[in-house]
C-alpha positions as CSV (number, residue, x, y, z in Angstrom):
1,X,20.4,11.0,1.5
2,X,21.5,12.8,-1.1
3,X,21.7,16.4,0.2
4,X,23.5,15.1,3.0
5,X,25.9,13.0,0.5
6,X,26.4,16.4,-1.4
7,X,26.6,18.3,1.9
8,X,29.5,16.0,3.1
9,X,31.4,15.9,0.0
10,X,31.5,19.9,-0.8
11,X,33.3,20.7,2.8
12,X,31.3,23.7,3.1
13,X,29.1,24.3,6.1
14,X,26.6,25.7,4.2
15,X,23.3,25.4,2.8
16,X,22.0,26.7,-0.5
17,X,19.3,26.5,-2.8
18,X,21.3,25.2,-5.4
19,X,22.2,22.3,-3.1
20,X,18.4,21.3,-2.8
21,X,17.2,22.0,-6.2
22,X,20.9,19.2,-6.8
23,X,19.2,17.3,-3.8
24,X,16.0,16.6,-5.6
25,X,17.5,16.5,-9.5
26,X,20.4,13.7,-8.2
27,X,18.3,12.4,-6.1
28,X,15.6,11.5,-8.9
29,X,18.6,10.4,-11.6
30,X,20.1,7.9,-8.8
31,X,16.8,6.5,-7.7
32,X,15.9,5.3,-11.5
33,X,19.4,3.9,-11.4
34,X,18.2,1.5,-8.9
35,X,16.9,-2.1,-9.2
36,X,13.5,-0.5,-7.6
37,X,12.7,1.5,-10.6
38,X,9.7,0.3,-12.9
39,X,9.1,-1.9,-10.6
40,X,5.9,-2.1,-8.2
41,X,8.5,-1.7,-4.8
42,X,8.4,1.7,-3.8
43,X,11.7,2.0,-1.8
44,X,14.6,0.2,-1.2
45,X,15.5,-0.9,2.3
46,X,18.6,2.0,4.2
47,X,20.8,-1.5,3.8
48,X,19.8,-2.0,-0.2
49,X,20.9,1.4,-1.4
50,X,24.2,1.3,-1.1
51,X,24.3,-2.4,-1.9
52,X,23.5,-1.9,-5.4
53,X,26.8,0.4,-5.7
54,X,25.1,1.8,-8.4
55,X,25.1,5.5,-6.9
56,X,28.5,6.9,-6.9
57,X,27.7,9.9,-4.9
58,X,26.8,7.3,-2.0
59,X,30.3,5.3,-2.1
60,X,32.5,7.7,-0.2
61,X,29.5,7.8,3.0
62,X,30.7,5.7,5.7
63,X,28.7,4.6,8.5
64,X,30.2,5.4,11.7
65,X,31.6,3.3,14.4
66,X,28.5,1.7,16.3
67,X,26.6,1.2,13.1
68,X,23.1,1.8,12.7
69,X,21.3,3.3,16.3
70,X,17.9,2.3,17.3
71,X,15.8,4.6,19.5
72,X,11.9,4.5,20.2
73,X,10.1,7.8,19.6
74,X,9.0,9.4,23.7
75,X,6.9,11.9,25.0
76,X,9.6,12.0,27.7
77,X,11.8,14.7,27.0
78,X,15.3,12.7,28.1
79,X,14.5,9.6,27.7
80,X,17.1,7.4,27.1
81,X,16.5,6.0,23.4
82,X,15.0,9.4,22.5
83,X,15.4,11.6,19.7
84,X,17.6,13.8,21.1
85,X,20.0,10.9,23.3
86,X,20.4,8.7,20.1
87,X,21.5,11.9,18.1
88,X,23.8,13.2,20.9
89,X,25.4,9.6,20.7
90,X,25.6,10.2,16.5
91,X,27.5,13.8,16.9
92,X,31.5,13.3,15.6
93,X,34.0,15.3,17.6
94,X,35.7,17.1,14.3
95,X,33.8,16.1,11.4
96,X,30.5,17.0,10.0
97,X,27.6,14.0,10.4
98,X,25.0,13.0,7.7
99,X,23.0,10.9,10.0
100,X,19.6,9.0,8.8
101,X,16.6,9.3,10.5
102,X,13.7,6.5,8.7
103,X,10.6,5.4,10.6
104,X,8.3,4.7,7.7
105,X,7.0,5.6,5.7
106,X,9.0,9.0,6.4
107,X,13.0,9.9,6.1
108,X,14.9,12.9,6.4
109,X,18.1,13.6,6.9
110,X,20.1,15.8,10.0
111,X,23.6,17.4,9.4
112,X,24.6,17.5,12.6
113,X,28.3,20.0,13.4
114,X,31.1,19.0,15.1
115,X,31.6,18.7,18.8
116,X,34.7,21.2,18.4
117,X,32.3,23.9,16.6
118,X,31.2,25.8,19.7
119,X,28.3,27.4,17.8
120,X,27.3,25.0,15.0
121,X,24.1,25.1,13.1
122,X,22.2,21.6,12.9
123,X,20.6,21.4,9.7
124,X,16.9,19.3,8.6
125,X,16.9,18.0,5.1
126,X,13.9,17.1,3.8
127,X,12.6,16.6,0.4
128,X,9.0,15.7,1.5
129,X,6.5,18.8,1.3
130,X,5.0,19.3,4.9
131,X,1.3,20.9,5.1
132,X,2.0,24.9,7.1
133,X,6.0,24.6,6.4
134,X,7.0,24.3,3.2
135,X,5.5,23.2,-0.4
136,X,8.4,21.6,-1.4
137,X,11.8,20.4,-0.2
138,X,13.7,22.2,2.4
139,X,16.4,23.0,4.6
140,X,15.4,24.1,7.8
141,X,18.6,25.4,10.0
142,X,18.5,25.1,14.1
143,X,20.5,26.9,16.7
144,X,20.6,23.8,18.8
145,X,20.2,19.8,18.9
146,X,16.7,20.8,21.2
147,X,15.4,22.8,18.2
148,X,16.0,20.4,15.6
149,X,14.5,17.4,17.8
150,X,11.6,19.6,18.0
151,X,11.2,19.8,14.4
152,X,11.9,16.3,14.1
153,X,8.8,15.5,16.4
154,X,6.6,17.0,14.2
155,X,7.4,15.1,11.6
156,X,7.6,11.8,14.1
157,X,5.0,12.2,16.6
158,X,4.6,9.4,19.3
159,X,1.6,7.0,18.5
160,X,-0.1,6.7,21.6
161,X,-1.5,3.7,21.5
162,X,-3.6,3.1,24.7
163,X,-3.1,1.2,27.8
164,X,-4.5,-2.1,26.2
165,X,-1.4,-2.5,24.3
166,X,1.6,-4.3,26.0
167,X,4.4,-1.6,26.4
168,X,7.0,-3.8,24.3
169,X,4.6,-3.6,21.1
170,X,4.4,0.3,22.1
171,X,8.2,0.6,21.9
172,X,7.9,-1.9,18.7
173,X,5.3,0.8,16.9
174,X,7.3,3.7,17.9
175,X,10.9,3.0,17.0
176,X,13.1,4.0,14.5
177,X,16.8,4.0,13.4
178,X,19.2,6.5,13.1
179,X,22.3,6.0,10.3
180,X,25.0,8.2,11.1
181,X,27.4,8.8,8.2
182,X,30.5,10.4,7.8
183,X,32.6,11.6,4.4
184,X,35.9,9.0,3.7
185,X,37.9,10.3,1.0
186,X,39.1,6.7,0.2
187,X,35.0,4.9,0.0
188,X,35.6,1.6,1.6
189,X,35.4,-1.7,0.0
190,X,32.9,-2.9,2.1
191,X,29.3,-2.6,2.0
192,X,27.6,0.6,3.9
193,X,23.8,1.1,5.2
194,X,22.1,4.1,3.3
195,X,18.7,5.2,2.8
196,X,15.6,4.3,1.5
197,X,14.5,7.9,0.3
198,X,17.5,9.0,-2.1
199,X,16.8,12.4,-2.5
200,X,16.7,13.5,1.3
């Protein structure tokens, strides 16, 4: 969350190795600033982050309008609660979105251009090392939504569970939630989901 908080608040379009090496660094500082630290709770809940108000890079993210989106992970390619559908419903018509992604135990974060950027680049930050594609945290930049939901199946894969299982506990296994958050240069008052892995 926080390369996508830094992302936000610089107003470039751009990703650089300064921002990730800042991802990580922050990242680190703000989690041991947390009521988790030293303690034997791993991560915070999205909801407890921002909660503690303890992160300042976090207090200007606001989460858009129709909050927090649930979807359930599909080997259908549209399917309705998709990848790709609940992050068409998350794109912003003139504003850059950080939006979310957690399905434990993994979260990343997409920065996802606006509707009126007619060729805009959608953006995977991750601060997880993945086995074959990177060592370390990354930025990985896509051309199009498709190509960045096709990253972001590799990273969530459906669990195919077999035919035993009742579909509702299928969808149950397989869901995840999608925060979609947006820069306010006035942070609100009120209390605002974030993320349970601060550095992404």
């Amino acid at each position: 969350l926080m390369g996508g908080a830094l992302f936000l608040s610089s107003g470039e379009a751009s990703i650089s190795s300064e921002l990730l090496e800042n991802m990580i660094d922050m990242g680190v500082a703000a989690y041991q600033q947390l009521p988790v630290s030293g303690t034997n709770v791993e991560h915070l809940s999205a909801e407890e982050v921002l909660q503690s108000k303890a992160i300042e890079e976090f207090k200007s993210l606001v989460l858009m309008e129709g909050g927090v989106r649930q979807g359930v992970l599909s080997g259908q390619a549209n399917h309705p609660l998709g990848l790709g559908a609940i992050l068409q419903e998350c794109l912003s018509p003139d504003t850059w979105v950080a939006a979310l992604i957690t399905k434990p135990p993994e979260t990343v974060v997409v920065l996802l251009p606006p509707r009126s950027q007619a060729s805009g680049e959608y953006i995977l930050l991750d601060s997880h090392p993945r086995p074959g594609l990177s060592h370390g945290s990354y930025a990985r930049i896509h051309a199009s939504l498709e190509d960045l939901v096709q990253s972001l199946q590799a990273i969530y894969p459906v669990t195919e569970l077999g035919n035993d299982i009742p579909e509702m506990m299928a969808m149950m296994y397989n869901s995840f939630d999608v925060y979609p958050l947006t820069w306010s240069t006035t942070p609100a008052e009120t209390e605002t989901p974030a993320a349970d892995a601060t550095e992404s």
